[in-house]
LOTI-267614 format. One record per residue (C-alpha): residue number from 1; residue in three letters; chain; y negated, z, x negated. Coordinates in Angstrom, 3 decimals, padded with zeros to 6 digits. Each point is the difference from the previous one (the first is absolute). Last residue first. Layout:
! LOTI-267614
ATOM, seq, type, mol, north, up, east
ATOM, NUM, Ala, A, Y, Z, X
...
! end
This chain:
! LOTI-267614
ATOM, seq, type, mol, north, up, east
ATOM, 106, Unk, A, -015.058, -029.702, 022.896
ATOM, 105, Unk, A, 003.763, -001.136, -000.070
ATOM, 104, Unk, A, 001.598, 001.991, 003.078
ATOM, 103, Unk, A, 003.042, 002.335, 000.543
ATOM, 102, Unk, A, -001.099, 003.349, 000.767
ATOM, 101, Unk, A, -000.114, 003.234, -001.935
ATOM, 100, Unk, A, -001.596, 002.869, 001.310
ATOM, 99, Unk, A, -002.397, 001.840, -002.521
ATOM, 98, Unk, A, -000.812, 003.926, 000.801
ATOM, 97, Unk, A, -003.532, 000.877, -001.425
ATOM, 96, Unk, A, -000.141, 003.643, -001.325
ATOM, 95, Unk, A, -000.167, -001.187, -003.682
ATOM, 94, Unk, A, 003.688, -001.886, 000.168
ATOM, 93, Unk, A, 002.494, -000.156, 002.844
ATOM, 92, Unk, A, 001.840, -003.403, -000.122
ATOM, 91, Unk, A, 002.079, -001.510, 002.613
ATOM, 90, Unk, A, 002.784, -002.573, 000.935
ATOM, 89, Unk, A, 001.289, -001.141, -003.635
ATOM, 88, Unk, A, 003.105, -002.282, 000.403
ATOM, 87, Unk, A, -001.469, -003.380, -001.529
ATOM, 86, Unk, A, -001.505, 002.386, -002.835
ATOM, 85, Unk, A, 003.225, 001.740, -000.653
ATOM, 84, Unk, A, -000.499, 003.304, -001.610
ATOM, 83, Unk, A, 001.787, 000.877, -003.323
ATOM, 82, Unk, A, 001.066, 003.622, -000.966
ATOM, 81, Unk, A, -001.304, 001.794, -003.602
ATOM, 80, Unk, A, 002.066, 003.850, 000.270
ATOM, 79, Unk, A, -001.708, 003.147, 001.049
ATOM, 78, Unk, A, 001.868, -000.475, 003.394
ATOM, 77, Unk, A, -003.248, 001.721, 001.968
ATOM, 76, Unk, A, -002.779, -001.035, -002.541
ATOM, 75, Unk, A, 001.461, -003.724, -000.135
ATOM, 74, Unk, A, -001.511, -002.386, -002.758
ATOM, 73, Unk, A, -000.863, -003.105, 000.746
ATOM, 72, Unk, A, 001.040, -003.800, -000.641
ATOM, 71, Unk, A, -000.587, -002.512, 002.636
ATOM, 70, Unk, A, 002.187, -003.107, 001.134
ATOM, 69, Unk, A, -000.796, -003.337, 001.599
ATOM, 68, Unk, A, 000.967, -002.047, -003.036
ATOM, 67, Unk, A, -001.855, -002.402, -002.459
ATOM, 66, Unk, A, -002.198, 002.525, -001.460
ATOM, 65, Unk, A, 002.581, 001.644, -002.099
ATOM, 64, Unk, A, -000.302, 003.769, 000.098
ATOM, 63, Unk, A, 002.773, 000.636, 002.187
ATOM, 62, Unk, A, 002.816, -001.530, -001.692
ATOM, 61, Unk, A, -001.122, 003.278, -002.150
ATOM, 60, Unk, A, -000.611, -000.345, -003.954
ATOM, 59, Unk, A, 002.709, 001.224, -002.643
ATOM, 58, Unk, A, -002.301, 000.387, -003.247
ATOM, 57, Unk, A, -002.354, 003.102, 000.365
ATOM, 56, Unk, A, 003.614, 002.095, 000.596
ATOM, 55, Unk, A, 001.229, 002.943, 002.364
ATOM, 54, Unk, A, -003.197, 000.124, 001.874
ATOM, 53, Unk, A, -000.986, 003.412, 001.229
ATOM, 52, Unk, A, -003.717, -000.066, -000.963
ATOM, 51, Unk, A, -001.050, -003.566, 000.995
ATOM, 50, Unk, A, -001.574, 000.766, 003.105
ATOM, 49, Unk, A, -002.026, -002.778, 001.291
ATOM, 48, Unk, A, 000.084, -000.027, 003.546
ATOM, 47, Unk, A, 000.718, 002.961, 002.364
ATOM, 46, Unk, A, 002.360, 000.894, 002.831
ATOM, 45, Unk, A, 000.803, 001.844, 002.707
ATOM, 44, Unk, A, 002.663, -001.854, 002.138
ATOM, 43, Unk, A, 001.097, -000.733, 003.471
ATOM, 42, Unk, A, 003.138, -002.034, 000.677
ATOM, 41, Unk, A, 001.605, -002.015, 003.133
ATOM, 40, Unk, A, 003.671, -000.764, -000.717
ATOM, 39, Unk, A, 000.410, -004.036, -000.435
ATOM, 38, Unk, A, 002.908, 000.460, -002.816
ATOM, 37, Unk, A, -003.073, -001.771, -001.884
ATOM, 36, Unk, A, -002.552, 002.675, 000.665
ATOM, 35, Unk, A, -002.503, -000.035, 002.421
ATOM, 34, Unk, A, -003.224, 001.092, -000.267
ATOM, 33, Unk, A, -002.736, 002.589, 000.506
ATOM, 32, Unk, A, -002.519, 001.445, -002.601
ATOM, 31, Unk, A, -001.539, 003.024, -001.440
ATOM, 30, Unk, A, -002.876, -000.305, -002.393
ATOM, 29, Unk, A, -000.497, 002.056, -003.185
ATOM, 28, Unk, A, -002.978, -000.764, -002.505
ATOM, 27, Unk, A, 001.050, -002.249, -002.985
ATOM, 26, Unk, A, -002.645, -002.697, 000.563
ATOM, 25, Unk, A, 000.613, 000.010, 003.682
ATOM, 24, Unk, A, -001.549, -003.830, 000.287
ATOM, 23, Unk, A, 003.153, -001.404, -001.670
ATOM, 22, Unk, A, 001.577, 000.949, 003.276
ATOM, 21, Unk, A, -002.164, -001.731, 001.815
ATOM, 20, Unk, A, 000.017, -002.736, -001.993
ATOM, 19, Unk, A, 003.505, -000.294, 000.760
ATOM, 18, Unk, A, -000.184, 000.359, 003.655
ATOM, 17, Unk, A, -002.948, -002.468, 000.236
ATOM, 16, Unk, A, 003.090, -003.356, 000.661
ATOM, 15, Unk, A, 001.225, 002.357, 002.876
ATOM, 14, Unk, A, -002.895, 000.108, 001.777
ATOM, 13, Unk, A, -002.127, 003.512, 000.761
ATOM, 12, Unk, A, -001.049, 001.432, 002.875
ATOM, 11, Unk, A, -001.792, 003.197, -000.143
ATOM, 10, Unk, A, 000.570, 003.336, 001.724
ATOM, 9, Unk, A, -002.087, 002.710, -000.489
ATOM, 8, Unk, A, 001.004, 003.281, -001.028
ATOM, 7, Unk, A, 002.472, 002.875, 001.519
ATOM, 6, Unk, A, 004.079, -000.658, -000.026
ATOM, 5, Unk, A, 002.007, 001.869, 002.155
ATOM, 4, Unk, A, 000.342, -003.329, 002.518
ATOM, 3, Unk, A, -000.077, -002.526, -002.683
ATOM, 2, Unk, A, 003.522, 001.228, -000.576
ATOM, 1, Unk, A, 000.502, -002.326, -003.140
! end
C-alpha cells in the first residue's frame, strides 16, 4: 500500500499476528496489500465473514483449512470472495491504525 497517502498510525505487526489480525475485524472492512501468485503487487478491500453470495453451504474454500497460509474474504471492489496469501501479505489498514507486516515470531 502507498503508505505515503495513507493517514493513521503505523504499527508493526509479525507475520505469524496477520491472521489474528484479520480475525480481529469481525466483519468490518479493512484494506490490505499483497502479492499475488503471478508475483503482481495487489491492494484489496475486503471483509470477513460474508456468507451471502456463496454458491453452496457444502463446497468449503482450500482457504478455510487451518493448515495453510491462506485467508478467505470477501472483495467490495471485485464483488467476488478472493484469497490473500498470508506469507505474501505486506500491510493492513484497519480502525485508523495502518499495520506493516514484518517477518518475526513474537
Amino acid at each position: 500500500m502507498n503508505q505515503a497517502k495513507l493517514k493513521g498510525e503505523i504499527t508493526e505487526v509479525y507475520r505469524v499476528k496477520a491472521a489474528s489480525l484479520l480475525f480481529s475485524t469481525k466483519g468490518k472492512y479493512f484494506s490490505a496489500g499483497f502479492y499475488k501468485k503471478d508475483g503482481t503487487y495487489r491492494e484489496i478491500v475486503a471483509r470477513i465473514g460474508v456468507k451471502k453470495y456463496r454458491k453452496t453451504e457444502d463446497k468449503k474454500s482450500f482457504a478455510t483449512n487451518p493448515d495453510n497460509p491462506y485467508f478467505q474474504v470477501y472483495d467490495r471492489q471485485k464483488r467476488g470472495y478472493r484469497v490473500i496469501n498470508l506469507e505474501t501479505l505486506t500491510c493492513v489498514k484497519f480502525g485508523g491504525t495502518i499495520y506493516d507486516v514484518v517477518e518475526g515470531t513474537k
